[in-house]
C-alpha positions in Angstrom: 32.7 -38.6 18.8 31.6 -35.9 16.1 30.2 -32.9 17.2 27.0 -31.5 16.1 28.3 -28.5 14.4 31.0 -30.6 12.5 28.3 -32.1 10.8 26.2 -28.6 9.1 27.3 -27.1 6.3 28.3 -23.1 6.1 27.1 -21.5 2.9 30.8 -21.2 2.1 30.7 -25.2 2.0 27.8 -25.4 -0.4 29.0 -22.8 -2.7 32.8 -24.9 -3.1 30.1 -28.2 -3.4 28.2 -26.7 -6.4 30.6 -24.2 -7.6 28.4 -21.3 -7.5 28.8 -18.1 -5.6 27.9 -17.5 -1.8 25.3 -15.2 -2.7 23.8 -17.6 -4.9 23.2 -19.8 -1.7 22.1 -17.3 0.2 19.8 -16.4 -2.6 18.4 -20.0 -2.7 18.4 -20.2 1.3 16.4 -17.2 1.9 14.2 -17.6 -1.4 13.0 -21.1 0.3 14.1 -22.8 -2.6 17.1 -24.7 -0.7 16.4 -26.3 3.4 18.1 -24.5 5.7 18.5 -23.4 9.4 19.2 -19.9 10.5 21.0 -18.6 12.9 21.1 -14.5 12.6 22.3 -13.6 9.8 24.2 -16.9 9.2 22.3 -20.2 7.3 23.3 -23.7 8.3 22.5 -26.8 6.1 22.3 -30.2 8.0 23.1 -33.4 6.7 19.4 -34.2 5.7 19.2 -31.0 4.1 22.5 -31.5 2.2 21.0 -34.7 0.9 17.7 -32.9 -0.1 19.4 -30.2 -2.0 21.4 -32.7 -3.7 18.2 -34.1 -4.9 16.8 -30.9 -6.1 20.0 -29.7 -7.9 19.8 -33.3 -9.7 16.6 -32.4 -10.9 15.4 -35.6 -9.0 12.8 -33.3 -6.3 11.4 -29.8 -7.1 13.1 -27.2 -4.7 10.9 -24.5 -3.0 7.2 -23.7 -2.8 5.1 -25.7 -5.9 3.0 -22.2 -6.3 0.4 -24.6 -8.4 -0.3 -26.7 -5.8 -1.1 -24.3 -3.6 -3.4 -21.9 -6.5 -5.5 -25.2 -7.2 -5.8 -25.7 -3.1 -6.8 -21.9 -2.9 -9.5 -22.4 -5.8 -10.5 -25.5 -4.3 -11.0 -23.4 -1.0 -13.0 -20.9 -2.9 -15.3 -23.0 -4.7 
């Protein structure tokens, strides 16, 4: 049986995956540029959040808030 926590990612275990620094990861986490759950000060990545930041660093999903989508749905609003 695997445990829950076995199956999240630290930010430690992201920055060995993409070989960047831990505040880089943190950077992305907090930025809302990379999925994550937070626990205090500490951010978790689960398994479907692994996959979807494996999509964005392929360049295969945009990471983070798409700021035109939301000016055209703010100028929509104030039309």
């Amino acid at each position: 049986m695997t445990r829950l926590s076995e199956s999240y990612a630290t930010t430690q275990d992201m920055a060995a995956k993409y070989r960047i620094a831990d505040d880089t990861v943190r950077r992305k986490a907090n930025s809302g540029e990379w999925p994550c759950d937070r626990i205090g000060r500490l951010y978790r990545f689960s398994p479907e959040q692994q996959e979807e930041i494996a999509l964005i660093v392929s360049g295969d999903k945009d990471g983070g808030f798409d700021k035109n989508r939301i000016a055209a749905a703010l100028n929509a609003l104030s039309a």
